[in-house]
C-alpha positions in Angstrom: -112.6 -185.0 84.3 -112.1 -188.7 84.5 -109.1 -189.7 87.0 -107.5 -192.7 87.6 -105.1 -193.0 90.8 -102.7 -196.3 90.1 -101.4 -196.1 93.5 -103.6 -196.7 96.5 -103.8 -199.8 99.3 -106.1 -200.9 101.4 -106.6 -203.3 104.8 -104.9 -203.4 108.1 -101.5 -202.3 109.4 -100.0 -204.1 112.2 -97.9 -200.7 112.7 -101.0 -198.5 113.4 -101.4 -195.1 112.3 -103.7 -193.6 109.9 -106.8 -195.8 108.9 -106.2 -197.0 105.3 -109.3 -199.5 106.0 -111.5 -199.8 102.3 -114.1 -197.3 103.4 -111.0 -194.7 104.3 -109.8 -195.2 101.0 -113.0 -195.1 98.7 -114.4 -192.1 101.2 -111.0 -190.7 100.4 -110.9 -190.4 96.8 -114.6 -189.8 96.3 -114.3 -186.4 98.8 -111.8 -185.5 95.7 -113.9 -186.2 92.8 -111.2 -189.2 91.8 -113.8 -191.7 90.6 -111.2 -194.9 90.2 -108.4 -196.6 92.2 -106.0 -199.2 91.3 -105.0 -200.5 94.6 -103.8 -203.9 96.4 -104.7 -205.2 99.9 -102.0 -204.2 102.3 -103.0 -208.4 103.6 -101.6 -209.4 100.1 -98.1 -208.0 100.6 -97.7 -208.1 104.4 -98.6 -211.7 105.4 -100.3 -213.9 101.9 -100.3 -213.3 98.8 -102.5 -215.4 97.5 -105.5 -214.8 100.5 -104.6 -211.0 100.2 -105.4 -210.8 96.4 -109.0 -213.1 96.9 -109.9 -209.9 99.1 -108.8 -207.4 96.9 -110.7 -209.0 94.1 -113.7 -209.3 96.3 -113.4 -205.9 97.2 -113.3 -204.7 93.5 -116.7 -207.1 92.8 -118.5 -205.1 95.5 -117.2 -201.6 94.6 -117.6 -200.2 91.0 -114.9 -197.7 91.8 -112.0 -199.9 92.8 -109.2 -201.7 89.9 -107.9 -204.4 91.6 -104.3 -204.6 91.6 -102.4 -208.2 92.3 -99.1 -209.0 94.1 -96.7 -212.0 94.7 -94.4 -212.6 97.4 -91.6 -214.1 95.7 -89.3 -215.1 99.1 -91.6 -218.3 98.6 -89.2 -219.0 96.2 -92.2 -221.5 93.9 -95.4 -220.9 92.4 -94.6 -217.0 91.7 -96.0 -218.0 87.8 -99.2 -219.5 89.6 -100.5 -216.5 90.9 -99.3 -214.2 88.4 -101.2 -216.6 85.5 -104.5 -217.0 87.8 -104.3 -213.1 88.3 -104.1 -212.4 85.0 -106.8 -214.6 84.4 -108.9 -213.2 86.9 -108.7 -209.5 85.6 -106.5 -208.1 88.0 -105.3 -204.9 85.9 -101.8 -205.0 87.1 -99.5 -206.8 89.3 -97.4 -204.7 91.7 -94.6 -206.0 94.3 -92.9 -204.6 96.9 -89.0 -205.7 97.4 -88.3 -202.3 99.7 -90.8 -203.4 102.3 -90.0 -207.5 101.9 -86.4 -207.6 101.7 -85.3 -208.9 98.8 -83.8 -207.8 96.1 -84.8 -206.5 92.5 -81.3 -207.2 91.1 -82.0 -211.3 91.4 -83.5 -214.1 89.5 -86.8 -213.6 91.3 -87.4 -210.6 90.1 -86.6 -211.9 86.6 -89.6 -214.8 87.2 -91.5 -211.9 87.6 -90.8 -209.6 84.5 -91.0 -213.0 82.4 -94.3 -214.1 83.6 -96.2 -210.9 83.5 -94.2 -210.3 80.0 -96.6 -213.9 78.7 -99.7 -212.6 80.3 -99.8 -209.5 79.0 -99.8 -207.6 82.7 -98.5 -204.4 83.8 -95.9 -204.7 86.4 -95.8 -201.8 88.9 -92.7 -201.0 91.7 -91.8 -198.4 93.3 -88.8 -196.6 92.3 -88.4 -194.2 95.7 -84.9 -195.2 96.3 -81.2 -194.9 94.6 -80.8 -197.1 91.3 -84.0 -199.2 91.7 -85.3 -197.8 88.5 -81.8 -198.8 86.6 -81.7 -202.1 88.1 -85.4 -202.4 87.2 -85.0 -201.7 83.5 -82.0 -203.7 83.4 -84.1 -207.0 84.6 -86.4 -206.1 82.6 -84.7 -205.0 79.1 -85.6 -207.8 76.8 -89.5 -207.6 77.7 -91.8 -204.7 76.3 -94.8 -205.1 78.4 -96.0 -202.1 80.6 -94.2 -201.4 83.3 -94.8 -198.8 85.6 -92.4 -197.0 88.3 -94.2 -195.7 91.3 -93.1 -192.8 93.7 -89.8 -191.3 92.4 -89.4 -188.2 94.5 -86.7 -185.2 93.5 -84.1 -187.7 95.0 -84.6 -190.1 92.6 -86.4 -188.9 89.9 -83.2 -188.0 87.7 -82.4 -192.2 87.5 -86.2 -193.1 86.8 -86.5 -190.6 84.1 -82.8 -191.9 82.4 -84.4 -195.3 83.4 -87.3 -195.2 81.8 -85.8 -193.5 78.5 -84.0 -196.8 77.7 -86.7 -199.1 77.9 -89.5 -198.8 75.7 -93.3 -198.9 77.7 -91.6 -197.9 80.6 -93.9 -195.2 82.8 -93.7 -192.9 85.7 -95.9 -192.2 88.3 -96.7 -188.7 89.5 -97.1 -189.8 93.2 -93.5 -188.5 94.1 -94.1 -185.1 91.5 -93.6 -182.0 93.8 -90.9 -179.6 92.1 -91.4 -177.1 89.8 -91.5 -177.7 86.5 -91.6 -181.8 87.2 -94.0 -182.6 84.2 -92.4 -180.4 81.7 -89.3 -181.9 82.2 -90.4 -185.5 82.4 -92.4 -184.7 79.5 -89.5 -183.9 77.6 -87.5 -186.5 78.6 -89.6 -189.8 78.2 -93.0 -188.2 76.4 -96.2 -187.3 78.5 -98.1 -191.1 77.1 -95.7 -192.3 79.7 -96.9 -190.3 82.5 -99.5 -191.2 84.8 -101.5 -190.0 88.0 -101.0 -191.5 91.4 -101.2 -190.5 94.8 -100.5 -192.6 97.2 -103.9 -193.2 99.2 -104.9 -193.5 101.9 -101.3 -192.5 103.6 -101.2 -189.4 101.9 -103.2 -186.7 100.8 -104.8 -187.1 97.5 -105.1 -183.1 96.7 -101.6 -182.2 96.7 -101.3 -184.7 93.4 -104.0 -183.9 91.8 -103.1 -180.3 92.3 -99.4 -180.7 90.3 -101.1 -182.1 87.7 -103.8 -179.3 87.2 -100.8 -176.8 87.7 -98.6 -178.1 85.0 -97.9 -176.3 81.7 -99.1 -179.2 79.5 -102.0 -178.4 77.2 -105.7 -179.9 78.8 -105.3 -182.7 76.4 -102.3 -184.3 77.8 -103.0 -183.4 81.3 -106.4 -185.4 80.6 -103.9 -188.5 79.5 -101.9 -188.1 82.5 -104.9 -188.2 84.8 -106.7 -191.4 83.4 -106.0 -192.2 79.3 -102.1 -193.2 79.7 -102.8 -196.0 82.6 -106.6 -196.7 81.2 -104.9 -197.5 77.5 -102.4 -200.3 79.4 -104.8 -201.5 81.3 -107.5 -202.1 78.5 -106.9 -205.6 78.0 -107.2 -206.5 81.6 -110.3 -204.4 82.0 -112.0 -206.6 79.4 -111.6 -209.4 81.5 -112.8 -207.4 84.5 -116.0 -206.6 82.8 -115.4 -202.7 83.3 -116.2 -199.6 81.5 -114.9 -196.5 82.9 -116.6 -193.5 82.7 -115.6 -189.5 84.3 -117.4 -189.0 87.5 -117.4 -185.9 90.6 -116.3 -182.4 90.1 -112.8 -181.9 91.1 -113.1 -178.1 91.5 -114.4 -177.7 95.1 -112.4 -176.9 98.7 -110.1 -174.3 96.7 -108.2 -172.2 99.0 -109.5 -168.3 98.5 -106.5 -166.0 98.5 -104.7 -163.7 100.0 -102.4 -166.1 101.3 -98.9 -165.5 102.7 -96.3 -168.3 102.7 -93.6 -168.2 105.5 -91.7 -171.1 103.8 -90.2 -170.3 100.6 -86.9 -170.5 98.8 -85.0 -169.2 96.3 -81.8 -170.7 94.5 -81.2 -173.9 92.6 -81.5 -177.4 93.4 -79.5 -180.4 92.2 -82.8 -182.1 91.3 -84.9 -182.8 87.7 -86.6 -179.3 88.1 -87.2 -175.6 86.9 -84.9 -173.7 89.3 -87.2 -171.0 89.7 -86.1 -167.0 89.8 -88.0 -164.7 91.5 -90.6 -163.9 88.5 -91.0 -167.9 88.1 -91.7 -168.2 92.2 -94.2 -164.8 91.2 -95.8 -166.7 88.6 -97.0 -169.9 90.9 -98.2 -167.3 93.4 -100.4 -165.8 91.5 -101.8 -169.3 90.1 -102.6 -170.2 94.1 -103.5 -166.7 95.1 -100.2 -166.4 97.4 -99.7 -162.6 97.4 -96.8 -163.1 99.6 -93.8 -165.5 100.4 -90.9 -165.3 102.9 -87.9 -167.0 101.1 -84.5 -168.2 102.5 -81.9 -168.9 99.9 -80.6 -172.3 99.1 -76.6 -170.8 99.0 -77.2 -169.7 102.7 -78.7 -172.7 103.8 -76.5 -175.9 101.9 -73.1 -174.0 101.4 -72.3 -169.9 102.4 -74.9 -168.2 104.5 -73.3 -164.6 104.2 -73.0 -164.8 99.9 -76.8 -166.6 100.2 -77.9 -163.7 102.1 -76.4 -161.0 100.4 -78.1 -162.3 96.8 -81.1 -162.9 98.7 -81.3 -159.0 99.6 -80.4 -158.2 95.6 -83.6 -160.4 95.1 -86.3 -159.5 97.0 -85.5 -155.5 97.4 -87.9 -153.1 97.0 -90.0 -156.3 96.4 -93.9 -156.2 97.9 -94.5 -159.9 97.5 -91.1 -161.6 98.1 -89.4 -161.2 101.3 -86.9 -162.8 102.9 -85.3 -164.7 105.9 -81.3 -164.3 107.1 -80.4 -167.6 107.5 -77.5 -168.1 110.3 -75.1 -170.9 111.1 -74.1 -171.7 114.5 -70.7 -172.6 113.5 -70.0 -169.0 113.0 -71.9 -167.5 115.6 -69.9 -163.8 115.3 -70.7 -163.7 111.6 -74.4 -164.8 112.1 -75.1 -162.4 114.7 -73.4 -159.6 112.2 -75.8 -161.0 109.3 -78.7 -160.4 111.8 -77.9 -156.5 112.2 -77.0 -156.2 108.5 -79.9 -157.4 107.2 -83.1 -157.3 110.2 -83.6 -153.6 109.8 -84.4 -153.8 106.0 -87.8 -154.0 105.3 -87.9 -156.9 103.4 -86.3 -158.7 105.9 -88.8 -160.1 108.0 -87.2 -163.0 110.0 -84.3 -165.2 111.2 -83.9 -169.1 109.3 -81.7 -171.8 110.8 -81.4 -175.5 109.5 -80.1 -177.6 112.1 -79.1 -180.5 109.5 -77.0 -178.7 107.0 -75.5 -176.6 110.2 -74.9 -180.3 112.0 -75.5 -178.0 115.1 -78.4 -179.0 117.7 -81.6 -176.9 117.9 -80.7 -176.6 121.6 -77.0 -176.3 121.4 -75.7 -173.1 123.3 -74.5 -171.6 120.3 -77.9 -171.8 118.8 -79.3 -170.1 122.2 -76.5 -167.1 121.5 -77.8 -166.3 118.2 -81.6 -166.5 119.3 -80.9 -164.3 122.6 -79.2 -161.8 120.2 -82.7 -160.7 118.7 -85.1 -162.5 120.8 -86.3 -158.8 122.4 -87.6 -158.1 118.8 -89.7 -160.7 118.6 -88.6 -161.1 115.1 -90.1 -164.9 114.1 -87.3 -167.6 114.1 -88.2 -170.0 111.5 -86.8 -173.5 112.5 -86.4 -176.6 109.9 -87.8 -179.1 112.8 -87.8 -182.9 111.3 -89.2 -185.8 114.2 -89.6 -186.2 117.6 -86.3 -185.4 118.9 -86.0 -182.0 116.8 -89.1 -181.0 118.3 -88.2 -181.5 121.8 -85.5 -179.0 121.4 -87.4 -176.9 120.0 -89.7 -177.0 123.3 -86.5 -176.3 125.0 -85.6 -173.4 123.0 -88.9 -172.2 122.6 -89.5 -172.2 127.2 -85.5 -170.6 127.1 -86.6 -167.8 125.0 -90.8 -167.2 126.2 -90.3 -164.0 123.9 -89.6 -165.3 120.7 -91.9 -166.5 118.0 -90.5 -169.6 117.0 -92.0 -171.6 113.5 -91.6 -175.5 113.4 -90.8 -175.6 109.7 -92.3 -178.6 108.1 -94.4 -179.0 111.1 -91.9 -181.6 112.7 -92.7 -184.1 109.7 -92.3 -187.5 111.5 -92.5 -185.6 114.8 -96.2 -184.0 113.9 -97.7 -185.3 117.0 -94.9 -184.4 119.2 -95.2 -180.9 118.0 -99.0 -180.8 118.7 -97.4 -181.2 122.7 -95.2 -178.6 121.9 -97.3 -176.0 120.7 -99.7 -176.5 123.9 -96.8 -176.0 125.8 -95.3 -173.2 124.7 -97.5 -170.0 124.2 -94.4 -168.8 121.7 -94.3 -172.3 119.4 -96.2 -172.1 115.6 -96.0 -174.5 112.5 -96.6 -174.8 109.4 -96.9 -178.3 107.5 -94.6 -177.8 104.1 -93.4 -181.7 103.4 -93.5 -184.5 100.7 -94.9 -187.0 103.1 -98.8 -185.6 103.4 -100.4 -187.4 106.1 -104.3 -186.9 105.6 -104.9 -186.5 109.6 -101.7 -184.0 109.7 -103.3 -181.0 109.6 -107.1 -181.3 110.0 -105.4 -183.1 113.7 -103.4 -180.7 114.9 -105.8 -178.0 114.1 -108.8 -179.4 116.3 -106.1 -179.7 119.4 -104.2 -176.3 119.1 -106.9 -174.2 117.6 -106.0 -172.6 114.2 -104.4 -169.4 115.9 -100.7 -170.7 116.1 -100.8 -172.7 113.0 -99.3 -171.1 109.2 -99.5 -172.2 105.6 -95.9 -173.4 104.0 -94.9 -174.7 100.8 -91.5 -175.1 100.2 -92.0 -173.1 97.4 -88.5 -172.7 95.3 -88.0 -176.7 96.4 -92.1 -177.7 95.7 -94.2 -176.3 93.6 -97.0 -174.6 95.5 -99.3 -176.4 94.3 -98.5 -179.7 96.0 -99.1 -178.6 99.6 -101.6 -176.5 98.4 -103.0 -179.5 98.1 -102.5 -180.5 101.7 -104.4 -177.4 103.5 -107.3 -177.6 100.8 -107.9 -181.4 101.9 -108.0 -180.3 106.3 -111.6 -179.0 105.1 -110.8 -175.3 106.8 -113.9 -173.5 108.1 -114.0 -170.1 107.0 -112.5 -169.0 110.0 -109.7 -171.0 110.1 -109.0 -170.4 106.4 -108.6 -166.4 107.1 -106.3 -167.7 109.9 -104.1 -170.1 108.8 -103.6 -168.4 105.5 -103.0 -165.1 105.9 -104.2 -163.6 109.3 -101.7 -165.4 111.7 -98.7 -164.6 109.5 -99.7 -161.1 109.2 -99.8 -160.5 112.5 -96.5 -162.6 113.7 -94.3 -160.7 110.4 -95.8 -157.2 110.7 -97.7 -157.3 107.9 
């Protein structure tokens, strides 16, 4: 299997964090049998341009494995066509640019230079298309070229204006970096054709797995998965490869650190989505189980959570009855603490009811608040998990505060604290009565392979989202934290057993 990921960096970030050095990045997609990279010195878009892309290019002369990508700065406001003509020349396979992360704006006559120039040497322009209307204005700057151009990173957020983007303008293509909802690559498919589709993941800040994974998981037939993974990006980058001197051939074995079921997911949902996706039922959520060997999943419902938590619960219950795969959370609201504490005793003593779900955002009530604390002291003596959505630092304070108010109650970070992963690492060692699972579409390599060597794997779950993600995306996640055997029982099944009475 011959991949190609068109969206990697590589260098040194004044910021910190995770090392996206060269050797993390080729050590990164070699451990996942991806066997080229398309990726641009973090140098070239963070302080020169010019001196960023000589390093790239070295970097790509010295390793087999690596397509070097190019980039301009165009706040310089002159010799944008320079570098874009002397990359071309060089063999640079695309040219990518970054206006979200240097301020300026796509809607302008820069950008324009830009589309022109790489339009008259024949060179695919890459940009990432993660926020509102960028892809529209995009295509609009762009309309009267027809050269490749590629939009990176459209998550469920955006996806719906990249995909009507990218339908107006002819050899216009998506990348799968931002692909985590079911049904994403039928849909897509469908709506601009799988040749303009293509594989990218994001490395070295995130997981490489978890993309890989939505590919392999997709209903499209081997062939067109094959063109997703390398042909559609290898056939508009041809030309440039020429120049490069490069032949690309299929290299390592994908199939290896496969998660070995049973598996139980605490972090699941069922009801629809406003997003480009399959809004999956509970024989569609079935179906992705089995293909990850998930033999169960605790779902809230979308209805209870965004809008009416007693009507969400109530079809929730119709759902899952009887069920012995699918069961279920009563989600609460803090606005209406009466009514949540009646959906508690309405619902708790059903067997398929397994645990309590509060979202503090769609509530706008505090993890902490005292209202909160009434609902969690109403069923805290059962020791009936509380499953938390818990998103940075601050959320996971509270949920320290919580979680030392109530030492009797198993309380479930969901998403692991996202931004606030480290924070929760604190937590966890702080309260005997804290666990978390690491469901997100931002999939830090360290995240979980981190938090696992300083907590132990005893207090940590598996999550997917499922409902919202397609399992196989953080799938992808817990495959790449290279589990022992032991920690694999754990984390997927053992801990979850025990904590839902399983």
């Amino acid at each position: 299997m011959k991949i190609i990921d068109c969206d990697a960096c590589f260098g040194f970030r004044a910021s910190g964090g995770p090392d996206v050095s060269l050797e993390a990045l080729l050590d990164a997609e070699r451990a996942q049998g991806i066997p080229y990279a398309m990726a641009y010195s973090i140098k070239s878009r963070a302080y020169d341009a010019r001196e960023g892309n000589d390093d790239t290019l070295r970097a790509a002369q010295q390793h087999s494995e690596l397509l070097p990508v190019a980039t301009v700065d165009p706040r310089l406001g002159y010799k944008i066509e320079d570098e874009i003509a002397r990359a071309a020349a060089l063999g640079f396979v695309a040219l990518r640019v970054f206006p979200e992360l240097q301020g300026w704006q796509v809607d302008s006559q820069l950008f324009s230079r830009i589309v022109d120039a790489c339009q008259e040497h024949s060179l695919p322009l890459m940009i990432a298309a993660r926020t509102p209307d960028v892809a529209s204005q995009v295509v609009r700057r762009a309309a009267h070229t027809d050269h490749p151009l590629v939009l990176l990173g459209a998550g469920y957020g955006t996806l719906g204006d990249a995909l009507s983007a990218a339908r107006e303008r002819r050899n216009t293509l998506l990348s799968s970096s931002g692909f985590i909802t079911p049904g994403v690559f039928e849909i897509a498919a469908e709506m601009i054709g799988v040749h303009n589709l293509v594989f990218g993941s994001g490395a070295p800040d995130s997981c490489i797995r978890p993309a890989v994974n939505m590919v392999i998981a997709s209903d499209l037939s081997e062939h067109d998965k094959q063109r997703v993974l390398s042909g559609n990006i290898e056939r508009i980058i041809a030309g440039q490869l020429v120049r490069l001197d490069k032949t690309l051939s299929a290299d390592a074995a994908y199939e290896r650190n496969r998660l070995a079921g049973p598996i139980i997911d605490v972090h699941g949902h069922l009801g629809s989505w406003p997003f480009p996706m399959r809004n999956p039922d509970s024989e569609c959520l079935r179906s992705m189980m089995r293909r990850w060997g998930i033999s169960k999943t605790i779902l809230s419902h979308t209805k209870a959570i965004v809008n009416d938590f007693v009507e969400g619960n109530a079809e929730l219950a119709e759902a899952i009855a009887g069920s012995d795969d699918l069961y279920g959370y009563v989600t609460v609201n803090p606005n209406y603490v009466e009514q949540s504490l009646r959906e508690i005793d309405k619902y708790l003593h059903l067997p398929n009811f397994v645990g309590v779900k509060f979202h503090p955002g769609y509530a706008t009530t505090s993890i902490d608040s005292d209202a909160t604390a009434r609902i969690a002291a109403h069923f805290a003596a059962r020791k009936t998990p509380f499953l938390i959505h818990t998103w940075g630092p601050a959320e996971v304070a509270k949920i320290g505060r919580l979680a030392g108010r109530f030492p009797e109650l198993p309380i479930i970070m969901g998403h692991g604290g996202a931004t606030g992963w480290r924070e929760a690492i604190q937590v966890i060692k702080n309260t005997p009565n804290t666990y978390t699972e690491f469901c997100n579409s931002s999939v830090e390599p360290a995240k979980a392979r981190t938090t696992i060597d300083a907590v132990g794997p005893s207090r940590v779950l598996f999550g997917t989202d499922a409902g919202l993600f397609d399992p196989a995306f953080c799938v992808g996640l817990y495959e790449e934290a290279n589990l022992t055997p032991d920690e694999e029982r754990a984390i997927l099944h053992d801990n979850a057993a025990k904590l839902f009475g399983f």
